[in-house]
MIRO-32561 format. One record per residue (C-alpha): residue number from 1; residue in one letter; z, y, x; chain. Coordinates in steps of 0.02 Angstrom, whole numbers. Example, Ala and Ser with C-alpha at 12.3 -4.5 7.8 and 13.67 -1.06 7.14 Angstrom:
// residues 2
{pt 1, "A", {390, -225, 615}, "A"}
{pt 2, "S", {357, -53, 684}, "A"}
***
This chain:
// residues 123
{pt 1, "X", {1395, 2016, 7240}, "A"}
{pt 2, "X", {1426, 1898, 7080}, "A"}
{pt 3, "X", {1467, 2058, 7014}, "A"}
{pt 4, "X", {1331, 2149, 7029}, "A"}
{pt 5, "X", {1201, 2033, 6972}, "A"}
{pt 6, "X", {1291, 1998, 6806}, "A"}
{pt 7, "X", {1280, 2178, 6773}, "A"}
{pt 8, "X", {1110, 2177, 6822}, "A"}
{pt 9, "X", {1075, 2037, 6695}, "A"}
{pt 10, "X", {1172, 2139, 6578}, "A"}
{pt 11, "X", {1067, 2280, 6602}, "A"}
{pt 12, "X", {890, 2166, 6581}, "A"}
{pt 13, "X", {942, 2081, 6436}, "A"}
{pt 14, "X", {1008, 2246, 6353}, "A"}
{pt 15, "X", {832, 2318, 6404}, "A"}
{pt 16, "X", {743, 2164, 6345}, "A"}
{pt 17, "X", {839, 2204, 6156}, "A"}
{pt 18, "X", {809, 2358, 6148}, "A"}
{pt 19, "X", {613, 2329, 6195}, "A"}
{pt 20, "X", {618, 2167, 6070}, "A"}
{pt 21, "X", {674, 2290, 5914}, "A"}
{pt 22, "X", {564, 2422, 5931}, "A"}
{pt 23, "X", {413, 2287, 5938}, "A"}
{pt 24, "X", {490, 2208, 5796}, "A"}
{pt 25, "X", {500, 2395, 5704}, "A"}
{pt 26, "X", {342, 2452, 5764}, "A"}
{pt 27, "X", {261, 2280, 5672}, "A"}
{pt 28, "X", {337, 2320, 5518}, "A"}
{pt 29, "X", {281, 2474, 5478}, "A"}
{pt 30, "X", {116, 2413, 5541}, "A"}
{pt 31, "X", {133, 2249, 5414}, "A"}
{pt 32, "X", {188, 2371, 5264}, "A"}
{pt 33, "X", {32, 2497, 5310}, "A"}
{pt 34, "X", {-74, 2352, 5312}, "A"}
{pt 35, "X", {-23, 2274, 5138}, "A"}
{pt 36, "X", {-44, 2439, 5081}, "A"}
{pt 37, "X", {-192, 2453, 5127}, "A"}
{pt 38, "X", {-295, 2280, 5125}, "A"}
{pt 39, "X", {-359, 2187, 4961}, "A"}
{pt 40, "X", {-214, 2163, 4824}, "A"}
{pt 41, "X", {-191, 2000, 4733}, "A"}
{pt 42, "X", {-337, 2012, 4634}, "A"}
{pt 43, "X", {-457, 2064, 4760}, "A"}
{pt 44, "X", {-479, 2243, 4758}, "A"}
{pt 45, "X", {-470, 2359, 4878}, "A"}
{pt 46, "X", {-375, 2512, 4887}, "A"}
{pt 47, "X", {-553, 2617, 4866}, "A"}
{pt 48, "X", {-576, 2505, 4687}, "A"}
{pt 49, "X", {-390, 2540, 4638}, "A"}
{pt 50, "X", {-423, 2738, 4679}, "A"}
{pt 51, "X", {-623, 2747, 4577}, "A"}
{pt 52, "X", {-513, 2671, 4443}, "A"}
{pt 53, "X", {-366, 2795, 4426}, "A"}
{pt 54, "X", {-509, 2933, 4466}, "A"}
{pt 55, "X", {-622, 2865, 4308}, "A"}
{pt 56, "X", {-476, 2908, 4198}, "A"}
{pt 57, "X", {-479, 3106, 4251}, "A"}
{pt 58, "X", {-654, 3149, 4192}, "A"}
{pt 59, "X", {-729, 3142, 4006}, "A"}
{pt 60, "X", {-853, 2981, 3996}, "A"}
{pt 61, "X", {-865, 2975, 3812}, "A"}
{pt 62, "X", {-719, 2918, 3734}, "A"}
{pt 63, "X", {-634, 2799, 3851}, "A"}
{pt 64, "X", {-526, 2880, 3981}, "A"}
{pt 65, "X", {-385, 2976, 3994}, "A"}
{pt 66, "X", {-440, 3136, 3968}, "A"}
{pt 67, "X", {-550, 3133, 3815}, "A"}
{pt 68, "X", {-377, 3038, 3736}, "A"}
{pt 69, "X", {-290, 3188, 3759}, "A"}
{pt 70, "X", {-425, 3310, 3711}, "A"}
{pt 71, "X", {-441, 3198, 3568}, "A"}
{pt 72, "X", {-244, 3221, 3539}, "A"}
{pt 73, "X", {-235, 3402, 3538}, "A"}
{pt 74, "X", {-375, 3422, 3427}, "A"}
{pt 75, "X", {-286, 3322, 3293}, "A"}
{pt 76, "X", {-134, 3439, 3330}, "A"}
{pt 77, "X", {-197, 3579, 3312}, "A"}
{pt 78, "X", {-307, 3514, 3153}, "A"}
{pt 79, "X", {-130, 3454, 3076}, "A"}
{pt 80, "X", {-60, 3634, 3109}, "A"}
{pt 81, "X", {-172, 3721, 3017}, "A"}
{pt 82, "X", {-168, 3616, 2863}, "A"}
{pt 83, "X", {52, 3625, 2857}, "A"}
{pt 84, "X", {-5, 3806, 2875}, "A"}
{pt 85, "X", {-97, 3795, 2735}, "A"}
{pt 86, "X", {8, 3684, 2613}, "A"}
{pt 87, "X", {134, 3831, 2667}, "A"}
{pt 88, "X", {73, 3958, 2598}, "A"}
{pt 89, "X", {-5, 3893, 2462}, "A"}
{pt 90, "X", {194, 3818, 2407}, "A"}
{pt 91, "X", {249, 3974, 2439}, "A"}
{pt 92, "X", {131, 4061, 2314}, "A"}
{pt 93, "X", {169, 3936, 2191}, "A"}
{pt 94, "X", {352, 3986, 2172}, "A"}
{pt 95, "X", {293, 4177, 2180}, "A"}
{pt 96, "X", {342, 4217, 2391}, "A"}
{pt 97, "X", {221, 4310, 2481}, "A"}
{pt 98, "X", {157, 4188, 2625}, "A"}
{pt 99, "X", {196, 4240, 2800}, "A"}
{pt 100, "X", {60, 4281, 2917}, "A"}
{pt 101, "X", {163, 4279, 3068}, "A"}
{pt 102, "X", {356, 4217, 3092}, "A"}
{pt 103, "X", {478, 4352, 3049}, "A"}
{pt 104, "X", {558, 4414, 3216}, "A"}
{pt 105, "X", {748, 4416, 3223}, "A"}
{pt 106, "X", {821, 4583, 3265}, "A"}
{pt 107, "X", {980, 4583, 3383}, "A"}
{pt 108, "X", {1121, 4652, 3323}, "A"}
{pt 109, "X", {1171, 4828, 3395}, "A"}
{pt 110, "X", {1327, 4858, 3472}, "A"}
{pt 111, "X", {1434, 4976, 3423}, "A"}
{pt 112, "X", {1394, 5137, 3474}, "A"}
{pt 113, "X", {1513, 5286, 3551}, "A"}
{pt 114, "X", {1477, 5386, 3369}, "A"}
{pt 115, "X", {1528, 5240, 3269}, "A"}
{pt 116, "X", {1688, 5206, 3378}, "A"}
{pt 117, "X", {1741, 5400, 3375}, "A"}
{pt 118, "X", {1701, 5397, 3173}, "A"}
{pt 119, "X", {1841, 5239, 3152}, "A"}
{pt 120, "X", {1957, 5325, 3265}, "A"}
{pt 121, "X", {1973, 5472, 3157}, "A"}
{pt 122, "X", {2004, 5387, 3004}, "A"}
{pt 123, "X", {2161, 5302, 3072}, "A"}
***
């Protein structure tokens, strides 16, 4: 009998531990969600963080995200132009003809079965 009931506490305890860490897990995640969720150290909330990552993705005039890089590629594209320019008026200078469009680089062919026989003869 001694037996048995140490195995039975053995088996309650075990059960008790088991119980006891998936309480402890369960609170947790439920303390990270909440943290994640609730008002940060200055007060906001995650709906104020959110309108103010969201007021950066839409044109208001100057001040978000989006008219900075709008503003950026027009510059970019402004500054291309004029190196185009200075280009081809540098190359006119010393007597080139400017280039309208890059000059495409041809592969070079193989050797071809003609060429091959042609050099085979001559040996």
């Amino acid at each position: 009998m001694p037996q048995e009931a140490i195995i039975t506490i053995a088996a309650v305890m075990g059960g008790l531990v088991v119980i006891l860490g998936g309480i402890m897990s369960i609170y947790k995640v439920a303390r990270r969600i909440d943290e994640a969720l609730a008002v940060d150290d200055l007060g906001r909330t995650v709906s104020d963080r959110m309108s103010r990552v969201e007021y950066q993705l839409y044109r208001n005039g100057g001040s978000s995200l989006a008219d900075e890089v709008s503003e950026t590629h027009r510059i970019a594209t402004e500054t291309a132009t004029q190196v185009q320019i200075m280009k081809d008026i540098l190359l006119t200078l010393i007597g080139q003809a400017p280039e309208s469009a890059p000059a495409r680089r041809r592969k070079p062919r193989a050797a071809t079965s003609f060429a091959l026989k042609t050099f085979d003869k001559e040996d």
